[in-house]
C-alpha positions in Angstrom: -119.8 -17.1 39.6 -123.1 -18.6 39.2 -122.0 -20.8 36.2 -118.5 -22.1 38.2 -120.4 -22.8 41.3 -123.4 -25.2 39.2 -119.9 -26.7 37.6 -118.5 -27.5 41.0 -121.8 -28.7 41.8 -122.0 -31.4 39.1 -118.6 -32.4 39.5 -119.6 -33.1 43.2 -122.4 -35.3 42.3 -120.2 -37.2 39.2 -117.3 -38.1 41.8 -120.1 -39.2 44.5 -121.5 -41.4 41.7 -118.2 -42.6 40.5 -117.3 -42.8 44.1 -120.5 -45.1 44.4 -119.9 -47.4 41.7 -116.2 -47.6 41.6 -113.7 -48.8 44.4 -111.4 -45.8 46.1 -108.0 -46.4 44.1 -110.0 -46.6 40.7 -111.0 -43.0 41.8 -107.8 -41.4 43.0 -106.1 -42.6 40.0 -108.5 -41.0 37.8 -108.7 -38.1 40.0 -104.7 -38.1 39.5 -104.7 -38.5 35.6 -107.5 -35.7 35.2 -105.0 -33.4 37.1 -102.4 -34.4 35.1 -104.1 -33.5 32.0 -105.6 -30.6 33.5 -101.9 -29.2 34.7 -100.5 -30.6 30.9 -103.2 -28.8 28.7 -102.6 -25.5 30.9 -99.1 -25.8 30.1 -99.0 -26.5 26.1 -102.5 -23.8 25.7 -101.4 -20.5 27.3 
């Protein structure tokens, strides 16, 4: 729990920084594509 919760933590700060340095749309569309791949690797690993 500990570990996840640090994890969700850096995400946090990564988006705000990408967030900070990169306009909105950039972001969504990366957000999509990490998704994506997330949803894809699930799919072809287990």
């Amino acid at each position: 729990m500990i570990i996840n919760n640090i994890d969700e933590i850096q995400q946090i700060q990564i988006f705000l920084m990408f967030s900070y340095y990169f306009p909105s749309w950039f972001v969504d569309t990366s957000i999509r594509l990490f998704d994506s791949i997330a949803v894809n690797m699930q799919l072809y690993c287990c």
